[in-house]
N, C-alpha and C positions, 0 to 999 in steps of 0.2 A: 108885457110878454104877450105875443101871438100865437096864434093856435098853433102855426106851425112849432114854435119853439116849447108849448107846451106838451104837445101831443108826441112831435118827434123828432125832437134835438137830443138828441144820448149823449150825454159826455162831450157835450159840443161840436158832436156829428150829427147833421142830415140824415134822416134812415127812410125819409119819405123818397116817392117814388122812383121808378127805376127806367134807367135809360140806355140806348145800344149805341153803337159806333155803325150806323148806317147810312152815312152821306157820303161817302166815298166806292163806287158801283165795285164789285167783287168782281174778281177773274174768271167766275165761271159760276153759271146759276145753282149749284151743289153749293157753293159758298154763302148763301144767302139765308140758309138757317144754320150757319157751322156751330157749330161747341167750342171751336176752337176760342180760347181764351185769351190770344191778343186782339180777338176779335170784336170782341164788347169789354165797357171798362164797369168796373162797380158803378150802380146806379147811389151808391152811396156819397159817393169821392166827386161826382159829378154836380149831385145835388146839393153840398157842403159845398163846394167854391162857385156855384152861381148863388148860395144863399149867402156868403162872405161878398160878393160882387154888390149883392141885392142891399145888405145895410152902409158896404161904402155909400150906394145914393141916398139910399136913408137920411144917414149922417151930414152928408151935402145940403139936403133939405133939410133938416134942424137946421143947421146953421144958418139957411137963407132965413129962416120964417126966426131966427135968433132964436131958438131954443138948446141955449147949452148944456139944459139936464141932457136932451135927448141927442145932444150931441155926440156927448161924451158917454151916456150908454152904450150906441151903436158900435163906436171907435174900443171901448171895451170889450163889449159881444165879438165884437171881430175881432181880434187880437187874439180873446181866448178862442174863437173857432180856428184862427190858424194857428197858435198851437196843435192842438188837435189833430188837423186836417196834416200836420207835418209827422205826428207824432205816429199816429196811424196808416199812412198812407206812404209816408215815404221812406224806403230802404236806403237807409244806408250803406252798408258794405257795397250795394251793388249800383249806389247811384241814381235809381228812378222810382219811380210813383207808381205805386199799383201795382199793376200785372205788366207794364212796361209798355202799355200801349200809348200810342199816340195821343189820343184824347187826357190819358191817363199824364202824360209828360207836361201837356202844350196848357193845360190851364193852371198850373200854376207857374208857368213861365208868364202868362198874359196877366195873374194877380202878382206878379213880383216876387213870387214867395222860392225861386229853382233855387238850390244851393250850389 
């Protein structure tokens, strides 16, 4: 176990640091500190599927270096993180992740996990 996973994995969420949806230039410079909420995605949901990304390579290098304790850890830890990351993040009735934003949609389309 790593410090990140000791310090701040909750329930198989990431709760470490926070991130915005700031790479795409805003309509007008009033939009550059909006409140508006499809405008940043949780730094939580963010940081939970690039840390589910981060033990896929893990697991890749176990296996290169043949260690299949630590193979089959990471392949564990990830599985129960996307539980989680589905359980918490993704609505149902209405179909998307999050708060419906973009960032909030497109990464777990790029992990495999959209239903």
């Amino acid at each position: 176990m790593n410090i990140y996973e000791r310090k701040y994995l909750e329930n198989h969420i990431l709760t470490k640091d926070k991130y915005g949806d700031w790479c795409v230039p805003p309509e007008s410079l009033e939009l550059i500190k909006s409140k508006d909420s499809l405008r940043t995605t949780d730094g939580a949901l963010i940081a939970t599927a690039y840390y589910y990304r981060l033990l896929q390579h893990m697991k890749e290098f176990a296996a290169l270096a043949g260690s299949d304790e630590d193979e089959a850890a990471y392949q564990e830890l990830g599985e129960k993180i996307k539980v989680a990351f589905n359980e918490k993040f993704f609505n149902k009735q209405k179909n998307f992740y999050g708060n419906n934003s973009v960032t909030a949609n497109i990464l777990p389309c790029i992990l495999g996990w959209r239903r």
